[in-house]
N, C-alpha and C positions, 0 to 999 in steps of 0.2 A: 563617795569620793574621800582619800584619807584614811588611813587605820589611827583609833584613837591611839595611838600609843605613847609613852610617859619614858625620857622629857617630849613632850609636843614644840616642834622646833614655832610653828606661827597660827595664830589663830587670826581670820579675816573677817569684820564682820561689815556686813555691805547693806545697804540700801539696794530696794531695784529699779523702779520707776522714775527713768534719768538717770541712773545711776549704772547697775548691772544690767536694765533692759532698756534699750533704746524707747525716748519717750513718745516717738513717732507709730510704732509698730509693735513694740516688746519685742523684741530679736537681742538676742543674746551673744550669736553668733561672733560676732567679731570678737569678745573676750575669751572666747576657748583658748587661745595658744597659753594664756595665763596660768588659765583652770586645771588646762592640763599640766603645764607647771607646776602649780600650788600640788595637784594630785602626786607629784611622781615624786615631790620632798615629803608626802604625808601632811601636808597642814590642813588643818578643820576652815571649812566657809560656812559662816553663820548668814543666814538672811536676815534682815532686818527692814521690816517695813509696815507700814497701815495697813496691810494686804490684810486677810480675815486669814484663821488658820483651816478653812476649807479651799483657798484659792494657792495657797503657798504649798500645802501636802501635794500637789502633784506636781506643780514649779520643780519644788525640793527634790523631788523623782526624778524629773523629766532631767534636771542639772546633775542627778549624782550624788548628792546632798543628803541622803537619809539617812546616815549615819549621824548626822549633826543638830544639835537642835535650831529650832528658826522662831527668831522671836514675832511676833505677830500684833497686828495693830499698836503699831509706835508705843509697844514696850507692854501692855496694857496684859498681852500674855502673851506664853508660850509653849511653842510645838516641840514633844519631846521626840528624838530621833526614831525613824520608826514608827510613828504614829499618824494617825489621822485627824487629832480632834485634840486641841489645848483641856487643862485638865481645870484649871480656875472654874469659880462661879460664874457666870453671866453679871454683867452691869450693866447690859445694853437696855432692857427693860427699864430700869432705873434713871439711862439719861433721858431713853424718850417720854418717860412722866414728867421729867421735870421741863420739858421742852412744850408739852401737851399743858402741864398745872400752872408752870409757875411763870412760863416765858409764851405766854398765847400773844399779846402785841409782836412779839416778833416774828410768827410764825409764819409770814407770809415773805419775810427776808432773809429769812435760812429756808433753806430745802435740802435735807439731810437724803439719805440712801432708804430711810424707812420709809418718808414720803412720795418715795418714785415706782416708776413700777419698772420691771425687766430690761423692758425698754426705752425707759429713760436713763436706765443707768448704762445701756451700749450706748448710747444718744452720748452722755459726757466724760467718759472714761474709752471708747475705741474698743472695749473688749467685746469678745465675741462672746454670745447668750448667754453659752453655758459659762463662762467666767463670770458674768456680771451675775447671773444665779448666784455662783458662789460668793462673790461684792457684798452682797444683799445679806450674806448665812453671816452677821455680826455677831458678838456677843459681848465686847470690852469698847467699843466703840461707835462714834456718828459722824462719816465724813458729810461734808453738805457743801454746798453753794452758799455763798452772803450776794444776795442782791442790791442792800441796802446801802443807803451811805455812809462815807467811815462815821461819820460821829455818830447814829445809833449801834453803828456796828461796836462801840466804844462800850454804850450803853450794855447791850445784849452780852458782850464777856465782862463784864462787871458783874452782870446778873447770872449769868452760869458761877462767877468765881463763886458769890456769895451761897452757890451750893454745891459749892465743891465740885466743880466741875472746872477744867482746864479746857482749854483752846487752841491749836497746834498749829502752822501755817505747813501744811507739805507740799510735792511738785504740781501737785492740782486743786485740793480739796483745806478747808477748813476742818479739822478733824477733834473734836468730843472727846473727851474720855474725863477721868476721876485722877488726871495728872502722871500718874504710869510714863517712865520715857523707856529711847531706847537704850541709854546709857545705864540704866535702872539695872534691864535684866542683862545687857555687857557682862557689869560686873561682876553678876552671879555666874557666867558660862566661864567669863577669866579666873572665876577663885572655882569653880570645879574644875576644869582643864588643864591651869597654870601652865601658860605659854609660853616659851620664849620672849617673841616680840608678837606685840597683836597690832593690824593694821584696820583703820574702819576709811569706810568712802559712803561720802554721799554728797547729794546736792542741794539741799534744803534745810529750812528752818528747825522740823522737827529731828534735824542731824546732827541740831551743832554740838550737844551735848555727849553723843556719840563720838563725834569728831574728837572733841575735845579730852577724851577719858581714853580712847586708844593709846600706844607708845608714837606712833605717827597716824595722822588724819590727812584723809587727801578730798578734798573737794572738787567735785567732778562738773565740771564747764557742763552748763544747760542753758541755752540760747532761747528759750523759751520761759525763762525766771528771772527778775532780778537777782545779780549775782550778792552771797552771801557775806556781810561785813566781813573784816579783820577780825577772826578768830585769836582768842589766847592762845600761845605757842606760835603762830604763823611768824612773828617777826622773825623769830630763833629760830624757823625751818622744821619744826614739827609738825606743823601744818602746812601742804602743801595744794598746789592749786593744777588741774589739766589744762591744758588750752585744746585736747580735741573734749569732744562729747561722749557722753552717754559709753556703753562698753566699749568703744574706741581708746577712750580717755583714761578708763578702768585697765581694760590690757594693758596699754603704755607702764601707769601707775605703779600696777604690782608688779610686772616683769622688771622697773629699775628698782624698786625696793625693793624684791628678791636678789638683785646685784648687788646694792648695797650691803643687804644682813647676810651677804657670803652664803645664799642659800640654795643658788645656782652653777 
């Protein structure tokens, strides 16, 4: 979807779960009128999200998207257009050592995606096998469960910080990495691209920074989360907020911000 072509009038970069995919079902559906929009002015849609970059490469297919890159596991890497498989090292080995060596008292109040089998992860995520197979194919990442109570839970990312390890709150999951966001690689795809105007959405914690580094951020209503502080920019309307849900809220979004930047 989109020819990269230079000036590039908008580049979009979205969350999905809650955000681009309904958090109920993943249905997409109701954002097409947009997509098709964003298609027919040429603007790039970047994905953005925890997903692993074996679950996102056919997402990115299946929406039209493979022209563009998709950043994957909340920033941690990235899928280049085209491609199957993020090109970084692996750190997934790395966290789970340090979850295994350094943090075994806790081991029994996190339950990460390595700890599960197939079908525990269809059990807490709603994806069907073969998606949660691909959940499972990590390499920059550990989304998990915290069972425990907040104040060990206080303790346990104390104990990841002090090995460099970060802790992320997304639309479901606790998520691992070595601090990588997705504002991180944003950046990188805005200074290759240079956009016009770039718009980011999403619904969660590990978004705000996303949110916040776009030209406009829209925060996408998920009735299923505690809704997201007052963002920097939001008083002064750069940050804006949906009152529908999930790609209902996204369609709305970018079809009035495409009115806005006169790009419809």
């Amino acid at each position: 979807m989109g020819a990269m072509t230079r000036p590039l009038p908008l580049l979009v970069f979205t969350d999905l779960d809650g955000t681009l995919l309904s958090h109920e079902d993943y249905d997409w559906s109701p954002a097409k009128p947009a997509l098709d929009a964003l298609n027919e002015i040429g603007a790039g849609i970047v994905m953005a999200s925890s997903k692993t970059a074996a679950e996102m490469g056919p997402l990115r297919e299946a929406l039209g998207l493979s022209a563009w890159p998709a950043i994957c596991e909340n920033g941690a890497g990235i899928l280049p257009p085209q491609s199957a498989a993020a090109v970084e090292k692996s750190d997934y080995g790395e966290i789970r050592a340090v979850l295994e060596e350094q943090l075994s008292k806790h081991r029994q109040q996190f339950r990460g995606f390595g700890d599960m089998t197939c079908a525990e992860v269809v059990e807490v995520t709603g994806l069907p096998k073969t998606e949660a197979r691909r959940a499972k194919d990590r390499a920059f990442s550990e989304p998990g469960i915290w069972s425990g109570p907040e104040e060990e839970k206080s303790a346990f990312l104390a104990a990841l910080s002090e090995q460099g390890i970060k802790a992320r709150e997304g639309g479901r999951f606790l998520t691992l990495s070595f601090g990588q966001t997705k504002a991180d690689r944003m950046r990188e795809v805005i200074a290759q691209f240079q956009p016009r105007h770039s718009i980011a959405l999403g619904d969660a914690p590990n978004d705000i920074e996303m949110l916040e580094t776009a030209d406009v951020g829209v925060i996408v209503h998920n009735p299923h989360r505690v809704p997201l502080p007052a963002l920097t920019g939001e008083a002064a309307g750069r940050i804006r907020r949906t009152t529908q849900a999930g790609p209902e809220g996204w369609n709305t979004a970018v079809l009035s911000l495409l009115a806005e930047f006169g790009l419809r």
